[in-house]
C-alpha positions, 0 to 999 in steps of 0.5 A: 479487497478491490473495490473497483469493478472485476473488468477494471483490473488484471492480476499477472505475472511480471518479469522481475517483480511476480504477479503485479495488478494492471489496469484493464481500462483507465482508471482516474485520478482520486478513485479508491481502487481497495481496501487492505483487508486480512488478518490483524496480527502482532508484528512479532509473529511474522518475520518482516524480511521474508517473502510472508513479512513483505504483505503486511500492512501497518494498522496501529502500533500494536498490529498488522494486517496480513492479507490472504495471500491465496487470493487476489487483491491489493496487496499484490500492488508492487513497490514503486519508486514513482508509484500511481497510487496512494494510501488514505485513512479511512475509519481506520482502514488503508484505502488504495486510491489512483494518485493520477490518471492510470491508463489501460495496461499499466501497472498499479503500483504503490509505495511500500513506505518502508521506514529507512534502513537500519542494522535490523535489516540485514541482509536487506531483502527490500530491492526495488525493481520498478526502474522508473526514471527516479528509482532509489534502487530500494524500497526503504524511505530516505529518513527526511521523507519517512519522517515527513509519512509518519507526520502526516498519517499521524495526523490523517488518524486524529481524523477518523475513527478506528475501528474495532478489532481482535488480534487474530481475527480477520478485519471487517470491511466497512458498510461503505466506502468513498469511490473518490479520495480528496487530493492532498499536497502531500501526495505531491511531497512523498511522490517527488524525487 
């Protein structure tokens, strides 16, 4: 769910990668763009190689959350390598957020924080396309960086709520949100080549 206004954002198509949201106008560092919002599901009941598999979003160890994917919304954001925005923890929920000014045109992309790869993921489906400067070439995190990501939301959980859910039901969407996330060195660390 976006959580920016309709004539800030775009989706359309990209060449390589799909659809892919775009900025319609500049959007500012720290300001929260959506909230992944969707069904809460066991991670056994879709196949993370698939085309289906590559929307879900890690909510606890227990659950997922799978987007509506006939709808528009943030889970249309692609993977980059560099990417512009962030995930934050917020009562549970997985806030996108500008990491840095994005200016009018240009792509909101995200990191997908894939946990390295291993033997389960074969053939490895995860390619990454965003030819920035500093692409890996795979969506996978390096197992230094991964382990530095899991620390870290381990440690952003403690400070917030979780919410309460039902596995196969959609996730409710909070009664408020913040319009700006705080800046955190962390977002420096996991971004850096």
């Amino acid at each position: 769910m976006f959580l920016i206004s309709n004539d800030s954002w775009n989706v359309k198509r990209t060449k390589e990668k799909g659809c892919g949201v775009f900025a319609k106008k500049g959007i500012l560092a720290g300001t929260v763009i959506g909230d992944y919002l969707g069904k809460v599901v066991h991670l056994a009941d879709y196949d993370p190689n698939n085309e289906k598999g590559m929307y879900l979003m890690y909510f606890t160890d227990q659950a997922f959350i799978y987007p509506d994917i006939t709808k528009p919304g943030i889970h249309l954001l692609n993977h980059s390598c560099r990417p512009n925005c962030w995930i934050y923890v917020y009562h549970g929920h997985m806030l996108f957020f500008a990491l840095r000014n994005i200016d009018a045109g240009e792509e909101l992309t995200i990191s997908y924080l894939l946990s390295p790869k291993d033997d389960t993921c074969n053939p490895c489906t995860h390619i990454c396309k965003c030819k920035s400067a500093h692409c890996t070439g795979t969506m996978h995190l390096p197992q230094k960086k991964y382990t530095m990501w899991q620390q870290f939301k381990n440690e952003e959980r403690k400070k917030t709520k979780t919410v309460k859910f039902v596995i196969g039901k959609n996730l409710c969407k909070l009664t408020g949100y913040p319009k700006r996330i705080p800046y955190s060195p962390m977002y420096d660390v996991m971004c850096r080549a």
